[in-house]
C-alpha positions as CSV (number, residue, x, y, z in Angstrom):
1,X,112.0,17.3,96.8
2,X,113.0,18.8,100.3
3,X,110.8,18.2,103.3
4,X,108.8,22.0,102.7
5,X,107.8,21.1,99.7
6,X,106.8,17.3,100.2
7,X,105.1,18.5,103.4
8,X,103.3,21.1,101.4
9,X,102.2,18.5,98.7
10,X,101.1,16.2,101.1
11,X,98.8,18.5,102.8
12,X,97.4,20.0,99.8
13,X,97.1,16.2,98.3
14,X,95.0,15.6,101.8
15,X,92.6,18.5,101.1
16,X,92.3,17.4,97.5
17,X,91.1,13.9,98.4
18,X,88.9,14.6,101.0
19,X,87.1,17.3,98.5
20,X,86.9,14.5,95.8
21,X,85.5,11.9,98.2
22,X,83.0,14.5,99.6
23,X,81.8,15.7,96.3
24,X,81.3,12.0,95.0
25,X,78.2,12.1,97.6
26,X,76.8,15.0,96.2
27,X,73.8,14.3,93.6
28,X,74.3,15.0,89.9
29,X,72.3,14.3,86.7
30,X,74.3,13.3,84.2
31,X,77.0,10.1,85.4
32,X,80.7,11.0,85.8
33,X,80.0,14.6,86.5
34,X,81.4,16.5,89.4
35,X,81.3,19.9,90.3
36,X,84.8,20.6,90.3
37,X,85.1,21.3,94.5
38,X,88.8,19.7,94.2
39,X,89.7,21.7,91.4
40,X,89.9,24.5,93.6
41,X,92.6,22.6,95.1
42,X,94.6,22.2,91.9
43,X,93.9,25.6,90.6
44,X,95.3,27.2,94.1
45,X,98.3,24.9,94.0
46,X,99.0,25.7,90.4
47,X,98.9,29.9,91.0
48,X,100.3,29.6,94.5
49,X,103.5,26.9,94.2
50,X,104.0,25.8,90.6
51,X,102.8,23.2,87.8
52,X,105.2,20.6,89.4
53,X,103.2,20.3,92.7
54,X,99.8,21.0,91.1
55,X,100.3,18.0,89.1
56,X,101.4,15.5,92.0
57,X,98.3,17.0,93.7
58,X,96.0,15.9,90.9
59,X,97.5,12.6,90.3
60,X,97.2,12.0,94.1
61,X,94.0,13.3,94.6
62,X,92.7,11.0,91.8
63,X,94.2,8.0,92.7
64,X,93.4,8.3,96.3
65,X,90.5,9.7,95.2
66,X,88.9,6.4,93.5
67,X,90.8,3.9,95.3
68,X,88.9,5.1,98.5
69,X,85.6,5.2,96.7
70,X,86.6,1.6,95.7
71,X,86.6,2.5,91.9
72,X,90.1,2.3,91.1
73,X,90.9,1.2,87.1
74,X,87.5,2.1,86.4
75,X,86.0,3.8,83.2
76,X,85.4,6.3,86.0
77,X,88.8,6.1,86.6
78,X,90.2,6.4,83.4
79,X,87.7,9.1,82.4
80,X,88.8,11.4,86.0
81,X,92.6,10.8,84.9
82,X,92.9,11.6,81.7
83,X,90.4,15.0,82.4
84,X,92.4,15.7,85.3
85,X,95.9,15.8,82.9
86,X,94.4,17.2,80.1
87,X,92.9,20.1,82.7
88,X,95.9,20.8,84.4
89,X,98.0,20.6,81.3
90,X,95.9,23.4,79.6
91,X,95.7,25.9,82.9
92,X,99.4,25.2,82.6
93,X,99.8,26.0,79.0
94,X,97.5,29.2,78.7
95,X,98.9,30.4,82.3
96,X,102.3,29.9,80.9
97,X,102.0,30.9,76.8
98,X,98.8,32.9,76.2
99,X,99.5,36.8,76.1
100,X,98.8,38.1,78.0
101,X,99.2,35.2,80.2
102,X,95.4,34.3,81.9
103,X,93.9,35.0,85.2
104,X,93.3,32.4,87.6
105,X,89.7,32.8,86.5
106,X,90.7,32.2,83.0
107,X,93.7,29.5,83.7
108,X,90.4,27.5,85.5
109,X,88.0,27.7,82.3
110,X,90.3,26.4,80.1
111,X,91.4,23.4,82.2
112,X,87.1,22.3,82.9
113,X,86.9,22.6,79.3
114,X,89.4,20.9,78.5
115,X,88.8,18.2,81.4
116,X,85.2,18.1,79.5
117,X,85.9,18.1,75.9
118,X,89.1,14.9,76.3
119,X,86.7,13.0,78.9
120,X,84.2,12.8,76.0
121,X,86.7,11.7,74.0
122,X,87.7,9.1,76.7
123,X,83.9,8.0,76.8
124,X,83.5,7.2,73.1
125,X,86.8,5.9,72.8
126,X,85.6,3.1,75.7
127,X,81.9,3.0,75.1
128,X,80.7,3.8,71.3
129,X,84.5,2.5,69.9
130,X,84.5,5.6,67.7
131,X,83.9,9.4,67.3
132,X,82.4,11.8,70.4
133,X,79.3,12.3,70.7
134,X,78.9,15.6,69.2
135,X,75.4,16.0,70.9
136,X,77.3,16.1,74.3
137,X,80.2,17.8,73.5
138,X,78.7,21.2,73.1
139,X,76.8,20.7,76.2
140,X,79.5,19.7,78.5
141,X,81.8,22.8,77.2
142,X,79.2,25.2,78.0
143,X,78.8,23.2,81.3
144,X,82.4,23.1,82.2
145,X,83.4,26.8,80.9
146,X,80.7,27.9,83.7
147,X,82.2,25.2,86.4
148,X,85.5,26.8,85.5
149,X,84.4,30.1,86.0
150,X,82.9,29.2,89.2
151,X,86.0,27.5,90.5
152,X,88.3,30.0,89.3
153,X,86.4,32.5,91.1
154,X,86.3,30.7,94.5
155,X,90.4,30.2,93.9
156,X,91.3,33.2,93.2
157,X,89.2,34.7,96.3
158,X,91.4,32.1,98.3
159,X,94.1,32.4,97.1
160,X,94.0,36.1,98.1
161,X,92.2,35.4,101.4
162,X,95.0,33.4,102.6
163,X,97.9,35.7,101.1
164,X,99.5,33.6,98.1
165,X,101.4,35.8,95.9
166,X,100.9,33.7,92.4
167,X,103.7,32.4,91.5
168,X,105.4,33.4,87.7
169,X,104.1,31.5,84.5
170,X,107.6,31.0,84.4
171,X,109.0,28.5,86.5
């Protein structure tokens, strides 16, 4: 990785913690669930340099992320990591394969529904030793398809405001 590119991870990895951190403050009523204000840091690194750098952003953000809120290897922990993945993964794989490939809007709903729909899984898997709670899951894709829509909406208006040209599905 040349000295651009690490510069350009570390500064996006910087905002990403710092959004994370800040959003851990803010009240919500169901535990675990975040609004997604760092997403908009994944979701602009994605469209704007690649799935490479998006996903050292996410890992970092997340790591840093809990280890500064002191709940590193956490259920937390393991829930934000494996959402995180699973999100990125799927704003990868719909930006890259659907046809026509998604909009950044789009891209962003799929990854908060999938970031929703595999930390479920991650929560009955640790705390019921079994199936998802099918009562939740409905709940928390209609929740996170909104969150998505939200976040893709506020990255996309970046993303233009500060002049990215989104980068090919195709990298």
């Amino acid at each position: 990785m040349d000295a651009k590119r690490l510069s350009r991870v570390g500064v996006l990895s910087a905002c990403a913690v710092a959004a994370y951190v800040f959003e851990s403050f803010i009240p919500v009523p169901v535990p675990w669930a975040r609004i997604g204000i760092s997403n908009v840091v994944v979701v602009i690194t994605l469209f704007g340099f690649g799935f490479t750098e998006a996903l050292l952003v996410t890992l970092v953000r997340i790591a840093a992320g809990n280890l500064l809120l002191g709940i590193m290897l956490s259920p937390s922990f393991i829930m934000s990591m494996a959402g995180g993945v699973a999100a990125l993964a799927a704003m990868g794989l719909v930006r890259r394969h659907a046809v026509p490939p998604l909009s950044v809007v789009g891209a962003s709903v799929a990854g908060a529904v999938a970031n929703n729909a595999v930390q479920i899984w991650v929560f009955a898997v640790l705390f019921t030793g079994g199936g998802a709670p099918r009562e939740l899951l409905g709940t928390f894709i209609i929740l996170g398809a909104a969150v998505g829509f939200a976040t893709g909406v506020l990255s996309a208006m970046l993303l233009e405001k500060v002049g990215l040209e989104s980068r090919s599905p195709v990298e």
